[in-house]
N, C-alpha and C positions, 0 to 999 in steps of 0.2 A: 504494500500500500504506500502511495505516496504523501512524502509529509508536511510536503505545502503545499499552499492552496494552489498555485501555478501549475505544479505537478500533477492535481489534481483534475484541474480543467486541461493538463494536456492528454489525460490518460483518457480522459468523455473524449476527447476529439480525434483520437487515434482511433477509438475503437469505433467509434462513426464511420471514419474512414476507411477502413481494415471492411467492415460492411458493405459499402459502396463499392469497393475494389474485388469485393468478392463476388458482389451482383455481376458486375460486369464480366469478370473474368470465365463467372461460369455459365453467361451466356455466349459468350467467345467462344470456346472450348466445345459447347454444345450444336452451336453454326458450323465450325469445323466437322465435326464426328456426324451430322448430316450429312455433307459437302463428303465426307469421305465415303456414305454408306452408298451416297449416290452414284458416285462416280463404279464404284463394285459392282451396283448395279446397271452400269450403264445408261442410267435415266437420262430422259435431253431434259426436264429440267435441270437439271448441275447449273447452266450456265446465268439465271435467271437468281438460283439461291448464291452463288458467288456471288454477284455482287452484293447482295445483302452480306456475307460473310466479308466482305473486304472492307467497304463500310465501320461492320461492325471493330473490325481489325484495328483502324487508321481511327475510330473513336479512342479505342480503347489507349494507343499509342498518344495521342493528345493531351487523354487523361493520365498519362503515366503509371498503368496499369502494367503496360509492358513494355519493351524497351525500343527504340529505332529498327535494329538492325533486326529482331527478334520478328517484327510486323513484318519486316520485306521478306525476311525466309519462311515465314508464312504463307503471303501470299503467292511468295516463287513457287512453291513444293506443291502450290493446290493450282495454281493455272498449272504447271509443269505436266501433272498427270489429269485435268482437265483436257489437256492439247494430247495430251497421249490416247485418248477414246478416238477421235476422229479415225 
């Protein structure tokens, strides 16, 4: 427990935080693991939910949920094998 009060209000706004980053991240993750089921499946939509998944990606990268480099090897790896269906 923290022992001032400062301490205190940082620890409520971490854990706010730590919430909202969690929201995001596990509908990230969730957009992806679509985007992957589909592509196995060879579905034509794939290309329609991409964009909502890259979107979601370049949100998430803004907000600092996830890093620069980390969104572009994302999005690389899922057009990559997106372009691989054709």
């Amino acid at each position: 427990m923290p022992n001032k009060k400062s301490a205190e209000k940082e620890l409520r706004k971490a854990v706010k935080r730590n919430v909202a980053n969690k929201k995001v991240s596990d509908k990230l993750k969730t957009l992806v693991k679509i985007n992957l089921k589909q592509i196995k499946s060879s579905d034509k939509k794939v290309k329609e939910d991409y964009t909502k998944t890259i979107k979601a990606i370049d949100k998430a990268t803004k907000k600092g949920v996830i890093k620069k480099n980390t969104a572009s090897r994302k999005k690389s790896r899922l057009m990559k094998k997106i372009n691989a269906l054709k």
